[in-house]
mmJSON file of the N, C-alpha and C atoms, coordinates in Angstrom:
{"data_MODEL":{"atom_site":{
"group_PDB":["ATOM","ATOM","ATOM","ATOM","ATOM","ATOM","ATOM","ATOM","ATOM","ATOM","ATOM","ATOM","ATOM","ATOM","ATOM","ATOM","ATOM","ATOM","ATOM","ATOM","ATOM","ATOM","ATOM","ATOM","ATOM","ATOM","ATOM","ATOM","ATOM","ATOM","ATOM","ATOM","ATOM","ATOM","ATOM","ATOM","ATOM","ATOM","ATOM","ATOM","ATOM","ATOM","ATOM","ATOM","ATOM","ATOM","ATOM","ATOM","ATOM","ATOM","ATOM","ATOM","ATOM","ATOM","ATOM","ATOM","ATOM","ATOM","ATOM","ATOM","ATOM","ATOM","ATOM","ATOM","ATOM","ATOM","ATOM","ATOM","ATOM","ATOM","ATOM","ATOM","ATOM","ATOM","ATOM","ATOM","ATOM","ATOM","ATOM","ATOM","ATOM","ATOM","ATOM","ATOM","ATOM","ATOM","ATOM","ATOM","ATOM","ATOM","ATOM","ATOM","ATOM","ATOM","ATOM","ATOM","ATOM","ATOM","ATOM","ATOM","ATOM","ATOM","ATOM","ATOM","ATOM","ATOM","ATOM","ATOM","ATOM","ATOM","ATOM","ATOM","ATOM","ATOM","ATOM","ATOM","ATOM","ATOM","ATOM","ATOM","ATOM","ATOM","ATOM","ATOM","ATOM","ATOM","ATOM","ATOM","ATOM","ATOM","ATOM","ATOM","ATOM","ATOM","ATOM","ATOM","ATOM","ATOM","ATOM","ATOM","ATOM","ATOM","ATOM","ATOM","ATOM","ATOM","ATOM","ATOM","ATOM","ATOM","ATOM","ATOM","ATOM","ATOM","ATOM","ATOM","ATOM","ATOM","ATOM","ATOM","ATOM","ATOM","ATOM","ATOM","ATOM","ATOM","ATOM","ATOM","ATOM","ATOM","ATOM","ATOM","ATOM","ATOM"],
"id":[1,2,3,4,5,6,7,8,9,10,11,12,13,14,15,16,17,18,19,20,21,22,23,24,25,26,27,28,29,30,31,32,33,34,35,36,37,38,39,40,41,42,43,44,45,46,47,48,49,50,51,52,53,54,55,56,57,58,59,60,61,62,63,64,65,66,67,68,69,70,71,72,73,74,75,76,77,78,79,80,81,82,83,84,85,86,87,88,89,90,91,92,93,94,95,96,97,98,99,100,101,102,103,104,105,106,107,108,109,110,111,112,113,114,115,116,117,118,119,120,121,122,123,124,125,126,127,128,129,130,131,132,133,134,135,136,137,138,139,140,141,142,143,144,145,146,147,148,149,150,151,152,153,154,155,156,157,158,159,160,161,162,163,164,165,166,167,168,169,170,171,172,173,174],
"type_symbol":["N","C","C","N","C","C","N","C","C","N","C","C","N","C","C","N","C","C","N","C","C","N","C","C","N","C","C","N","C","C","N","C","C","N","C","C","N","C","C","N","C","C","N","C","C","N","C","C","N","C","C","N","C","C","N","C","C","N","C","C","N","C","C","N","C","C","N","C","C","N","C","C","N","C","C","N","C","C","N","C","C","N","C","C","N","C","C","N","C","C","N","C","C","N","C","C","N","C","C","N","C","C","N","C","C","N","C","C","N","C","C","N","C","C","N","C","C","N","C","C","N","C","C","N","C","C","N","C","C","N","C","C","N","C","C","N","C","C","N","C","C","N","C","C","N","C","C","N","C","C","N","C","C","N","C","C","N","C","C","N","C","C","N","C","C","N","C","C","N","C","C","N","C","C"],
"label_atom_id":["N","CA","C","N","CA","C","N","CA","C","N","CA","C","N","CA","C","N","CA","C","N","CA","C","N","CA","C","N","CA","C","N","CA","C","N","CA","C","N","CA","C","N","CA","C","N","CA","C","N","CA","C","N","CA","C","N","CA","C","N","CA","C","N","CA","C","N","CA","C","N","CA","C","N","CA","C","N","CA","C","N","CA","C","N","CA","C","N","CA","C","N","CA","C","N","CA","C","N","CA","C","N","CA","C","N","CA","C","N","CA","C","N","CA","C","N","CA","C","N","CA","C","N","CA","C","N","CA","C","N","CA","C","N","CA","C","N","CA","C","N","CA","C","N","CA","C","N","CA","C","N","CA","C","N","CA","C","N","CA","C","N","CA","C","N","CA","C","N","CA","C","N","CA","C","N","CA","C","N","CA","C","N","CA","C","N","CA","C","N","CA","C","N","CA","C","N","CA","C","N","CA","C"],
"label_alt_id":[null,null,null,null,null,null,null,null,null,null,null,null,null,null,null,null,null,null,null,null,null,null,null,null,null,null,null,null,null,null,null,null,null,null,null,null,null,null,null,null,null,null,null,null,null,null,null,null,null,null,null,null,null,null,null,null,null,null,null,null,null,null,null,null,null,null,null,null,null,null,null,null,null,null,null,null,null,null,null,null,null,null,null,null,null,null,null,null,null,null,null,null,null,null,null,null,null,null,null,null,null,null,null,null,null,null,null,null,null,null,null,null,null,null,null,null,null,null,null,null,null,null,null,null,null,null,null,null,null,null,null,null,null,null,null,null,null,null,null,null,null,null,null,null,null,null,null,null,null,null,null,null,null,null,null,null,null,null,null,null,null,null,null,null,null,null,null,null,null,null,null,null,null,null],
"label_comp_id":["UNK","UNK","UNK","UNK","UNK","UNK","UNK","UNK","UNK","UNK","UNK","UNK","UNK","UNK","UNK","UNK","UNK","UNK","UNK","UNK","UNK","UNK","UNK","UNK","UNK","UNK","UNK","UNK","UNK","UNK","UNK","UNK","UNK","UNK","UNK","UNK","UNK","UNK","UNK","UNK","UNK","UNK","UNK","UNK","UNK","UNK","UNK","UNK","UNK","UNK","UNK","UNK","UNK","UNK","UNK","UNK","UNK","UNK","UNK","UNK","UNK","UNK","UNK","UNK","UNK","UNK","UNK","UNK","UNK","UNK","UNK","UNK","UNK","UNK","UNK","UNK","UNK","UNK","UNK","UNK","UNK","UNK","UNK","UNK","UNK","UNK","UNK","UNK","UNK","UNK","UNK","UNK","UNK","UNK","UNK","UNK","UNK","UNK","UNK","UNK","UNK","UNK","UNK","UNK","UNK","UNK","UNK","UNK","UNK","UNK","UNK","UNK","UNK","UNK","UNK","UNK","UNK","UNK","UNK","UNK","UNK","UNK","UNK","UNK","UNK","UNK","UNK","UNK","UNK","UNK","UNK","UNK","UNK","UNK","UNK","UNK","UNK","UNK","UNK","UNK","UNK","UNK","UNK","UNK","UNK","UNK","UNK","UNK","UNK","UNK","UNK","UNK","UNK","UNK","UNK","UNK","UNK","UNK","UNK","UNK","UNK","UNK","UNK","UNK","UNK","UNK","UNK","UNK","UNK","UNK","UNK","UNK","UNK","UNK"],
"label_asym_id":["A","A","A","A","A","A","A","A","A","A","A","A","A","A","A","A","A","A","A","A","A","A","A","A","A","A","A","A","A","A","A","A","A","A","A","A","A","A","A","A","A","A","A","A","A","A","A","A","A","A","A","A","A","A","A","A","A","A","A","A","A","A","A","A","A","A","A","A","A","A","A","A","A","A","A","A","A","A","A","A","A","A","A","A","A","A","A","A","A","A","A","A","A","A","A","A","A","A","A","A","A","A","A","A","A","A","A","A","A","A","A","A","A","A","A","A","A","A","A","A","A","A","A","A","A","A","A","A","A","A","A","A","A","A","A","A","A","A","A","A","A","A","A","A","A","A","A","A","A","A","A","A","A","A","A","A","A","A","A","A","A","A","A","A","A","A","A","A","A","A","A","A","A","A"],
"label_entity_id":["1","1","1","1","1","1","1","1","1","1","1","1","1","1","1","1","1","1","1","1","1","1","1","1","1","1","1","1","1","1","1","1","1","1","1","1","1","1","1","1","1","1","1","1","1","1","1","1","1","1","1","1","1","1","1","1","1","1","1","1","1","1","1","1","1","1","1","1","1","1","1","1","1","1","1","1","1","1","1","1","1","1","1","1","1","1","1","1","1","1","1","1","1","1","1","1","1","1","1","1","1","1","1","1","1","1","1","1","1","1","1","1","1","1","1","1","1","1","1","1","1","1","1","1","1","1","1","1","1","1","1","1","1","1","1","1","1","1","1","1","1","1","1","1","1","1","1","1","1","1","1","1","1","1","1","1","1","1","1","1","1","1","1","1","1","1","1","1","1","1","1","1","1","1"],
"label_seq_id":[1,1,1,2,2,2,3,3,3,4,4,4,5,5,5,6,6,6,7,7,7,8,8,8,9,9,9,10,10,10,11,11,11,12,12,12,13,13,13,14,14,14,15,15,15,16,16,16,17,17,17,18,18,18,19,19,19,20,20,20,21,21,21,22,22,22,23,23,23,24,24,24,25,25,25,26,26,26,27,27,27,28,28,28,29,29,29,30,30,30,31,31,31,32,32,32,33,33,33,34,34,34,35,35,35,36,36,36,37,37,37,38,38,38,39,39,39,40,40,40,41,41,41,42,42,42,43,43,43,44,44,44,45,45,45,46,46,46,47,47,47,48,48,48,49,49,49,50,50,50,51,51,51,52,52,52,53,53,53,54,54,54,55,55,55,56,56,56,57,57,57,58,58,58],
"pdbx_PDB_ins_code":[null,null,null,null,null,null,null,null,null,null,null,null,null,null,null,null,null,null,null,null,null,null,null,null,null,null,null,null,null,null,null,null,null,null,null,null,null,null,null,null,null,null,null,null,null,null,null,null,null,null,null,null,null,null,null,null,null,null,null,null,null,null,null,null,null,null,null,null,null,null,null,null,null,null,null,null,null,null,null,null,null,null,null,null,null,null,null,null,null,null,null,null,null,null,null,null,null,null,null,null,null,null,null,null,null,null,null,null,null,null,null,null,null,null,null,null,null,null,null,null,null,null,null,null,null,null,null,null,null,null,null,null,null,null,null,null,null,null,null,null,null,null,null,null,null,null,null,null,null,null,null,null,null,null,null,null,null,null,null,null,null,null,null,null,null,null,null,null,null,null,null,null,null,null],
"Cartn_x":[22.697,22.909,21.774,22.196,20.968,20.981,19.762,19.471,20.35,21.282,22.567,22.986,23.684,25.07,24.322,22.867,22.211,22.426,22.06,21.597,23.387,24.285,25.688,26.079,25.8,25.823,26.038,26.45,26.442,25.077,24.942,23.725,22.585,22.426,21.191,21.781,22.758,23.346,23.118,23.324,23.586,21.705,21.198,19.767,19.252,19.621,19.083,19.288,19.857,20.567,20.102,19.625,19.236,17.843,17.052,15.598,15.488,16.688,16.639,16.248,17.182,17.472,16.581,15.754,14.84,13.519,13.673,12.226,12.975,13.863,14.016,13.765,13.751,13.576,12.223,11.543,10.542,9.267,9.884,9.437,7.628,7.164,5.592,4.872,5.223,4.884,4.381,6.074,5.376,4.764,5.026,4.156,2.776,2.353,0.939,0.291,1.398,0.737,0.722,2.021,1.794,0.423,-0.073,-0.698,-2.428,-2.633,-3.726,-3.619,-2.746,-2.651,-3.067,-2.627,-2.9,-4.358,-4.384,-6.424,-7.08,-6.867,-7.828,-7.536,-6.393,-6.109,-7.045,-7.343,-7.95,-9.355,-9.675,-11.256,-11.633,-11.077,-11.223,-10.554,-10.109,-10.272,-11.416,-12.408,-13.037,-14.369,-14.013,-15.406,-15.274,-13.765,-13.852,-13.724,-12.952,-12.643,-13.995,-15.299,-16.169,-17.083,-17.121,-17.408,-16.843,-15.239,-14.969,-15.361,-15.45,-15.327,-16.62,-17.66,-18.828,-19.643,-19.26,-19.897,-20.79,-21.613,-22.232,-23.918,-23.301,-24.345,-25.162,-24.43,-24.536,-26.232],
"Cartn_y":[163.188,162.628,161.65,160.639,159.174,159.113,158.842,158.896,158.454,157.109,156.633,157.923,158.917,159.89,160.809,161.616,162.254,161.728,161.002,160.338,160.27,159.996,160.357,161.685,162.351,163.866,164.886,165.461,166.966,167.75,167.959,168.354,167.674,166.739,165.653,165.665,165.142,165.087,166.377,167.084,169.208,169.299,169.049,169.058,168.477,167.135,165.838,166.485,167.073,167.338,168.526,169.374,170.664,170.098,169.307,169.125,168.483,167.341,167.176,167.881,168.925,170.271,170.849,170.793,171.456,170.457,169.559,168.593,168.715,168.63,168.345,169.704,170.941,172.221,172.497,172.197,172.244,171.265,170.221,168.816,168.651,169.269,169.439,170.106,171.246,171.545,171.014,170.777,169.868,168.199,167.648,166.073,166.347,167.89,168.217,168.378,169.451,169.538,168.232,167.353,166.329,165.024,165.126,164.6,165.056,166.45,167.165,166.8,166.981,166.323,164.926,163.721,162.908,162.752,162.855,163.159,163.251,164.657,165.1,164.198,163.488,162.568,161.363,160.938,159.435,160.011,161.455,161.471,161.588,161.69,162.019,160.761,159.66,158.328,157.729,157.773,157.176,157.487,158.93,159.444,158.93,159.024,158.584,157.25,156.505,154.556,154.247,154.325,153.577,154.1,155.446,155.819,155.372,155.344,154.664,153.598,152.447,151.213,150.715,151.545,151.401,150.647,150.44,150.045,151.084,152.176,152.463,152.316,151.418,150.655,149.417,149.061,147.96,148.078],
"Cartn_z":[77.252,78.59,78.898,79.416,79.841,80.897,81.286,82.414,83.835,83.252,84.329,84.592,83.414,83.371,84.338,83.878,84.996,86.412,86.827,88.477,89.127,88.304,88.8,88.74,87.784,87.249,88.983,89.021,89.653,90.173,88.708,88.51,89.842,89.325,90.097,91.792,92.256,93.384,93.965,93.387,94.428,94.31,93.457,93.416,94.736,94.218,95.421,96.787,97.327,98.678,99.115,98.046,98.007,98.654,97.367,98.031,99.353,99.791,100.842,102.153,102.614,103.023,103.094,101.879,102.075,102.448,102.437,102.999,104.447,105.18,106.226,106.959,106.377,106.93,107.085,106.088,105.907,106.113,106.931,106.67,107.337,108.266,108.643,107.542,107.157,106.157,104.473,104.269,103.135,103.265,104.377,104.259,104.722,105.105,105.324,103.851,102.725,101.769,100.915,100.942,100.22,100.71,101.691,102.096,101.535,102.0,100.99,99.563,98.49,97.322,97.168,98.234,98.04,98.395,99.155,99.759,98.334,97.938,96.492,95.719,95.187,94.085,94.478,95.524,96.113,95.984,96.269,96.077,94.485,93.952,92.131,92.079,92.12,91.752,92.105,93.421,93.975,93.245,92.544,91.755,90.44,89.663,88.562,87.813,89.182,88.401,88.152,89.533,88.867,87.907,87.412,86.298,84.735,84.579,83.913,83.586,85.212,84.139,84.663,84.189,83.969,85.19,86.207,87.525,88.261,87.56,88.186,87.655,86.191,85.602,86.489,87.417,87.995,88.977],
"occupancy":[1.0,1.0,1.0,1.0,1.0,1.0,1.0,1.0,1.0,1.0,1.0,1.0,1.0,1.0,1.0,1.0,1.0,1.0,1.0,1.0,1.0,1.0,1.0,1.0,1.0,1.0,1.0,1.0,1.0,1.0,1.0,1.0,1.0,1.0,1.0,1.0,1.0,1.0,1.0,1.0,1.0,1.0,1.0,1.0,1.0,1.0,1.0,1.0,1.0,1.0,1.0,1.0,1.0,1.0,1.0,1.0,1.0,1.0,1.0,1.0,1.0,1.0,1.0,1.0,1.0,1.0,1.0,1.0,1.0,1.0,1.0,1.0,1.0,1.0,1.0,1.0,1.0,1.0,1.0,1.0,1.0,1.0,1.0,1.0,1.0,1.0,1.0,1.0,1.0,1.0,1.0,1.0,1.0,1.0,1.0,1.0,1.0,1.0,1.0,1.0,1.0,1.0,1.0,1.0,1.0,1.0,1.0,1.0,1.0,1.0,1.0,1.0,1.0,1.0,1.0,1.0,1.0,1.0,1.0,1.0,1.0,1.0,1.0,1.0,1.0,1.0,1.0,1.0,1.0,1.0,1.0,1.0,1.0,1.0,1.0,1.0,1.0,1.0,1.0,1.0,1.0,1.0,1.0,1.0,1.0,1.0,1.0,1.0,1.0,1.0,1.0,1.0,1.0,1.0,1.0,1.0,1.0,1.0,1.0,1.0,1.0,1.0,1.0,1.0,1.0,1.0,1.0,1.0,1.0,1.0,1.0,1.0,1.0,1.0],
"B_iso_or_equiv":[0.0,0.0,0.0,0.0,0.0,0.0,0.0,0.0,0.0,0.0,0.0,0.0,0.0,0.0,0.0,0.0,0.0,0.0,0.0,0.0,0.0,0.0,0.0,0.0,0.0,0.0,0.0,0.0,0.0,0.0,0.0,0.0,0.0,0.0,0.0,0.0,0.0,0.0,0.0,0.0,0.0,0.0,0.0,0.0,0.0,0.0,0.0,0.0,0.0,0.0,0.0,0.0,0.0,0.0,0.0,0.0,0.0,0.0,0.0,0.0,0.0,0.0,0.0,0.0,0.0,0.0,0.0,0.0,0.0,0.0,0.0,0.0,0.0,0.0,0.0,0.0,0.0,0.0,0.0,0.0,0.0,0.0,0.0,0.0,0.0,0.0,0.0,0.0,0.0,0.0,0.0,0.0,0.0,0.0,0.0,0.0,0.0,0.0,0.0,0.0,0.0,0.0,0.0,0.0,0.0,0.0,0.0,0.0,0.0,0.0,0.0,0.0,0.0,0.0,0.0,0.0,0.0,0.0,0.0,0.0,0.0,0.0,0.0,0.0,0.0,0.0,0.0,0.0,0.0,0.0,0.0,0.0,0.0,0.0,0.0,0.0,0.0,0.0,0.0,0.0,0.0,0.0,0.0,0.0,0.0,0.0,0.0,0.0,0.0,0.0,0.0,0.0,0.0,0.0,0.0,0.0,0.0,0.0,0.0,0.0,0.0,0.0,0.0,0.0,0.0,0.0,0.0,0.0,0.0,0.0,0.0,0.0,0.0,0.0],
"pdbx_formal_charge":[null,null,null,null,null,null,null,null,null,null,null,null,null,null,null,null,null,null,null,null,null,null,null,null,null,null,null,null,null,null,null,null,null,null,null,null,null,null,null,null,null,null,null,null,null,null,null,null,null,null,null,null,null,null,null,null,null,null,null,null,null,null,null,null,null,null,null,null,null,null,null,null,null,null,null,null,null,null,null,null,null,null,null,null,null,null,null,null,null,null,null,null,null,null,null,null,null,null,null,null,null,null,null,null,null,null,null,null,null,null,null,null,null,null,null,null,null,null,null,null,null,null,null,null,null,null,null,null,null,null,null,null,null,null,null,null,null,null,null,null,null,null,null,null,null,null,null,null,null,null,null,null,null,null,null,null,null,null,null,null,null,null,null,null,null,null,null,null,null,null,null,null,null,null],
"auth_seq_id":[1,1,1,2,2,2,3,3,3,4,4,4,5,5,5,6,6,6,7,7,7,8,8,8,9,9,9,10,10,10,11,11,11,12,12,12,13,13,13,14,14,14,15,15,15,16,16,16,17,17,17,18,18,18,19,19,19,20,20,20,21,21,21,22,22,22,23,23,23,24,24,24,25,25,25,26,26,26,27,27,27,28,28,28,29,29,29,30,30,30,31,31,31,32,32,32,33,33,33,34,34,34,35,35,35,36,36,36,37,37,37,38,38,38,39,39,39,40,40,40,41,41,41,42,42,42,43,43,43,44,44,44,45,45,45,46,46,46,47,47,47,48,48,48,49,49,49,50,50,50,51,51,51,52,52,52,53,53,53,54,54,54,55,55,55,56,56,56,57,57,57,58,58,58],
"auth_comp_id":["UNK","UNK","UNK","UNK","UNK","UNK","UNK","UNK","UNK","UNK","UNK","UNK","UNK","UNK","UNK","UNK","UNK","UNK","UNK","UNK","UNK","UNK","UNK","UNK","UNK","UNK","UNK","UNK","UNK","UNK","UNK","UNK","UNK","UNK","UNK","UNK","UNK","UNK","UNK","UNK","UNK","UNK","UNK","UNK","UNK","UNK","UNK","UNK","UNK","UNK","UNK","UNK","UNK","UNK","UNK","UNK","UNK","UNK","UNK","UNK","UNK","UNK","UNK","UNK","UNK","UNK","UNK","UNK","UNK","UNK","UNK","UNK","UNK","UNK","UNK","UNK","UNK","UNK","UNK","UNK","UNK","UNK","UNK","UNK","UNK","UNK","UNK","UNK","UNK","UNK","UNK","UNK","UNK","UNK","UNK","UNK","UNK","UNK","UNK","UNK","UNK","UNK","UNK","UNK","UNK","UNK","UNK","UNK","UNK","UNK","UNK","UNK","UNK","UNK","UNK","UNK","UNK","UNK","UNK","UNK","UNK","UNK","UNK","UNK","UNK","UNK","UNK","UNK","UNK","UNK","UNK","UNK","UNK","UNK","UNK","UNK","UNK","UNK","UNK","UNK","UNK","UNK","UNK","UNK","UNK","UNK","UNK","UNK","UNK","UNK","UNK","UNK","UNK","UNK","UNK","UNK","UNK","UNK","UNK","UNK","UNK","UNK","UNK","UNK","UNK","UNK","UNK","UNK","UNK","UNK","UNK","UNK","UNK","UNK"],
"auth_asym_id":["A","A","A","A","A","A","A","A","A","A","A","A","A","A","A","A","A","A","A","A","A","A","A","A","A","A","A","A","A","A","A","A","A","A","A","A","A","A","A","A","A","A","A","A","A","A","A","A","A","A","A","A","A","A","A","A","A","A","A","A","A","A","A","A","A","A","A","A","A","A","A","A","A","A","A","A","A","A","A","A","A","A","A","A","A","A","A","A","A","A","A","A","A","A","A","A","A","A","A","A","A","A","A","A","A","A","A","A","A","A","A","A","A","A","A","A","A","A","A","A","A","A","A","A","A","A","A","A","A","A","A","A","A","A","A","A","A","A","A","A","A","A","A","A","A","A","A","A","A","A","A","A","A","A","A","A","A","A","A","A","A","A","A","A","A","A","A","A","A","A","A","A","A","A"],
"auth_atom_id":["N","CA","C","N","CA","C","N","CA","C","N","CA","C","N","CA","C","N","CA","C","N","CA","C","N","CA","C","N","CA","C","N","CA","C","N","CA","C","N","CA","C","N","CA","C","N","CA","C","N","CA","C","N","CA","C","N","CA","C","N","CA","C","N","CA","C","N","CA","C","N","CA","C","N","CA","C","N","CA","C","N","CA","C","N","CA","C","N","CA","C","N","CA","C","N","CA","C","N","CA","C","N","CA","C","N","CA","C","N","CA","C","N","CA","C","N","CA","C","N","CA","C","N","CA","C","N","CA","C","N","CA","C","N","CA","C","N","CA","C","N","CA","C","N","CA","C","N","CA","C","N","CA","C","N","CA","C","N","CA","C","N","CA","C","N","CA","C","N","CA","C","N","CA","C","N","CA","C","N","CA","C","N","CA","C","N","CA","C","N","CA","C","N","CA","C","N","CA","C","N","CA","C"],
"pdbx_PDB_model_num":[1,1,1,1,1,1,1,1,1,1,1,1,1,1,1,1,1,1,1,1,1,1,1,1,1,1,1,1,1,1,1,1,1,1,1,1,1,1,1,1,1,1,1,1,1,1,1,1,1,1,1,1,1,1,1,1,1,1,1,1,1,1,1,1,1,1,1,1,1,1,1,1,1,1,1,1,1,1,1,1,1,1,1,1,1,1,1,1,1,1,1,1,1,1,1,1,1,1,1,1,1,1,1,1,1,1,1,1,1,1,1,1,1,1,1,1,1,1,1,1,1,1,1,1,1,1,1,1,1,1,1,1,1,1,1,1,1,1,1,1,1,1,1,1,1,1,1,1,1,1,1,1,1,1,1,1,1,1,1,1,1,1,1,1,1,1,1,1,1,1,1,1,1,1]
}}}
């Protein structure tokens, strides 16, 4: 199955609608936690890009 046949598929659609449903039930909740995730991801970039690319040689 490729990825087109998936995204028309059953499968994907009853999924899709499911998570919907459930972001909309749940919806303070999870854009609080998705928001914490994003926080930590931006502070561990902010520590690690300029380590990588060597700008703290500067």
């Amino acid at each position: 199955m490729n990825i087109k046949q998936y995204y028309n598929s059953n499968q994907f659609n009853s999924g899709y609608k499911f998570g919907v449903e459930a972001k909309r039930n749940e919806n303070k909740q999870i854009i609080k936690f998705e928001q914490i995730i994003l926080r930590k991801l931006d502070n561990i970039d902010k520590v690690r890009a300029p380590l990588e690319l060597g700008l703290h040689e500067k």
